[in-house]
C-alpha positions as CSV (number, residue, x, y, z in Angstrom):
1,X,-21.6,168.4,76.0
2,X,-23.8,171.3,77.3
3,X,-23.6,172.0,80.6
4,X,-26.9,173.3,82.2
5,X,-26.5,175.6,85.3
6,X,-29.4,176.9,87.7
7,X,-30.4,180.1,86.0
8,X,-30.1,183.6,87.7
9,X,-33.2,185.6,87.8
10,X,-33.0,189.0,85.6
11,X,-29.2,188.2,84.5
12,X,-28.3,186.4,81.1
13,X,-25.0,184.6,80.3
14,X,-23.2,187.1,77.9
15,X,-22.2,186.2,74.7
16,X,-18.8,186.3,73.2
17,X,-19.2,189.5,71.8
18,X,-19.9,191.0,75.2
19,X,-17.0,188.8,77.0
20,X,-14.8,190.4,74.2
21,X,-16.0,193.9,74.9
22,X,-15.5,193.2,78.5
23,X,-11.8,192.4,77.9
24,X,-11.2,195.7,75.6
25,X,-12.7,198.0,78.6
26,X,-10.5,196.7,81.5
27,X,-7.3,197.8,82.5
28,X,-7.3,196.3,86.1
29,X,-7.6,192.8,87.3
30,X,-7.6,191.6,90.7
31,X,-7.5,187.8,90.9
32,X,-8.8,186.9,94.5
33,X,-7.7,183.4,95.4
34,X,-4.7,183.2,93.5
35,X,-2.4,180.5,94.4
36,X,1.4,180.3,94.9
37,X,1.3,177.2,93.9
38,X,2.2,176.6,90.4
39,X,0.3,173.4,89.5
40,X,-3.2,175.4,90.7
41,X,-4.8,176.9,87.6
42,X,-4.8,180.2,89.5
43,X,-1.0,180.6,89.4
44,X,-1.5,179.6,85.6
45,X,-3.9,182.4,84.6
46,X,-1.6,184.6,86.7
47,X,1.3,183.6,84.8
48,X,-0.9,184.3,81.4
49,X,-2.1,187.6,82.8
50,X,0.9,189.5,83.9
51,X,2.7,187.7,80.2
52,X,3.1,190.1,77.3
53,X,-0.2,188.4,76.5
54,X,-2.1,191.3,77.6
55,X,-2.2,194.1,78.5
56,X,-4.0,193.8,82.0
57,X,-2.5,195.6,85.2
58,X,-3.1,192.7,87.9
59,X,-3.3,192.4,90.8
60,X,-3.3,189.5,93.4
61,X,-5.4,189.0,96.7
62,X,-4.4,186.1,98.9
63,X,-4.7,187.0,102.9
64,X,-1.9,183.8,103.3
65,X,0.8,185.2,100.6
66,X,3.0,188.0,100.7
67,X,4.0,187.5,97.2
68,X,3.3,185.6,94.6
69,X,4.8,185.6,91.2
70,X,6.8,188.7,92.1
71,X,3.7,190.4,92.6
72,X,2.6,191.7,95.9
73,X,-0.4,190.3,97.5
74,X,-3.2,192.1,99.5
75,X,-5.2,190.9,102.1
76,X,-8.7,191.7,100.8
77,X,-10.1,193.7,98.0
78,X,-10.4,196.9,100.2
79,X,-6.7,196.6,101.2
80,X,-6.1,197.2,96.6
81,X,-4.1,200.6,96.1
82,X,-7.0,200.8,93.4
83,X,-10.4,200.2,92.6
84,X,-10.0,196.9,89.8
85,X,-11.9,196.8,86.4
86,X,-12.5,193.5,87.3
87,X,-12.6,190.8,90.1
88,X,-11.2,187.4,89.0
89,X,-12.4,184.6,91.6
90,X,-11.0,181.6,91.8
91,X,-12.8,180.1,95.4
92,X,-15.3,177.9,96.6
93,X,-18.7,178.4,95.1
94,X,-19.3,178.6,99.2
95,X,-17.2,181.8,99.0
96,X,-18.8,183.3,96.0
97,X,-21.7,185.8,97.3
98,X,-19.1,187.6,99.7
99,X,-16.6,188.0,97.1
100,X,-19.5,189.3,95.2
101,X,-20.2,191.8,97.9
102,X,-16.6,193.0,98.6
103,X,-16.3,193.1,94.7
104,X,-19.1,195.6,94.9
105,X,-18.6,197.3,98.3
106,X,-15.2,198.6,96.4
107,X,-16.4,199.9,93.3
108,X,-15.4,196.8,90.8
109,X,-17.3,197.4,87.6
110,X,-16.8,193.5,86.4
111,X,-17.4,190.1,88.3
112,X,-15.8,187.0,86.8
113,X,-16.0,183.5,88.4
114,X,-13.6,181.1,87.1
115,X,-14.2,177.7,85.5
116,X,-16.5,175.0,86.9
117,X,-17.9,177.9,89.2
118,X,-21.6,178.7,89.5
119,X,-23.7,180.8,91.7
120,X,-26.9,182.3,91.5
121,X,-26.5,184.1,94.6
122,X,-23.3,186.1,93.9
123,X,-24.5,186.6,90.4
124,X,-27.7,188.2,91.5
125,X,-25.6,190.1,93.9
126,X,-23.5,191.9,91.6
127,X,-26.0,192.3,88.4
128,X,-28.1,193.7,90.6
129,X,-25.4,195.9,91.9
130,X,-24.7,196.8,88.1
131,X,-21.5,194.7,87.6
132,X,-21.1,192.9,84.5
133,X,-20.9,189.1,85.6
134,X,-19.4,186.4,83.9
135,X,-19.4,182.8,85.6
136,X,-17.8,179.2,84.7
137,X,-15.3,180.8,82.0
138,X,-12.1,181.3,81.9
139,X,-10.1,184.7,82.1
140,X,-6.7,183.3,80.3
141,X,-8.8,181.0,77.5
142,X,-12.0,183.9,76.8
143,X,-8.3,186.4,76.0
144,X,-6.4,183.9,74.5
145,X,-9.6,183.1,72.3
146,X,-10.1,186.9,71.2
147,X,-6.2,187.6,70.7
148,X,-4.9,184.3,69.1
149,X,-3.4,182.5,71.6
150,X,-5.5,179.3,71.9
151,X,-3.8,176.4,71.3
152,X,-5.4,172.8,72.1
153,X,-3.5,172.6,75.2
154,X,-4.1,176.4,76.0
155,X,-0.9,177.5,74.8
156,X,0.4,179.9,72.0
157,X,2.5,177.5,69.7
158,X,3.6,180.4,67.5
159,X,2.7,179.1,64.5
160,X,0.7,181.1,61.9
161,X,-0.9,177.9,59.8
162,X,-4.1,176.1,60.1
163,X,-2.2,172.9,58.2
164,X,-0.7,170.5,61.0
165,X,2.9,169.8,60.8
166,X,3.8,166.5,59.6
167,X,6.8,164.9,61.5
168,X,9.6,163.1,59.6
169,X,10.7,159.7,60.4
């Protein structure tokens, strides 16, 4: 099933073989909207991205968390000890074009909006601020996709065969 989104004037989607070259360049990742909650997908790609998975630094803003996975939490993007490769967003499409502007008020050189998340406005915002911009994918399933560890059920199962196993009765 393709899914069509309203297109963003003077940006393109990019293709895997940017999304992968994306990955390879960034060190930092600040995941705005990350949730202490472990049944939210946030707190899932979190898990994923501080694993041995990768090799990301990350970082987590949430203004109502103090911690979260034994990470610190910051306030806002500003409030980072860094400037972050990349800004992972994982709010309200609503939310989207201001993220897009703190994203770019702090330096960011990447802008990725989680799955099932579209807009046009923040997109516009940060391409034509001269941030790469990614939107409706997946951080945790574009790495795992690139380095392996894709799994049906977005897992690495550990097991180095394309033949399924065959269970004994």
């Amino acid at each position: 099933m393709t899914i069509l989104h309203e297109p963003v004037e003077g940006w393109t989607e990019p293709g895997a073989a940017d999304r992968l070259a994306l990955m390879e360049h960034t060190e930092t990742v600040a995941m705005v909207g990350v949730s202490a909650n472990p049944a939210r997908p946030s707190n899932f790609v979190a898990t994923y991205l501080l694993s041995s998975s990768t090799d990301f630094d990350v970082y987590f803003v949430n203004p109502v968390a103090d911690e979260i996975l034994g990470q610190p939490c910051y306030p806002s993007l500003a409030d980072l000890p860094l400037v972050p490769d990349l800004v992972d967003v994982f709010r309200r499409p609503a939310d989207l074009p201001g993220v897009a502007s703190e994203a770019i008020d702090i330096g960011a050189k990447a802008f990725w909006v989680q799955l099932g998340l579209w807009s046009p406005e923040a997109a516009h915002l940060a391409n034509e601020a001269g941030l790469d911009v990614v939107m409706d994918r997946c951080l945790k399933i574009e790495h795992a996709r690139f380095h392996g560890g894709l799994h049906l059920s977005g897992f690495d199962t550990g097991v180095v065969d394309s033949r399924r196993s065959r269970r004994r009765h």
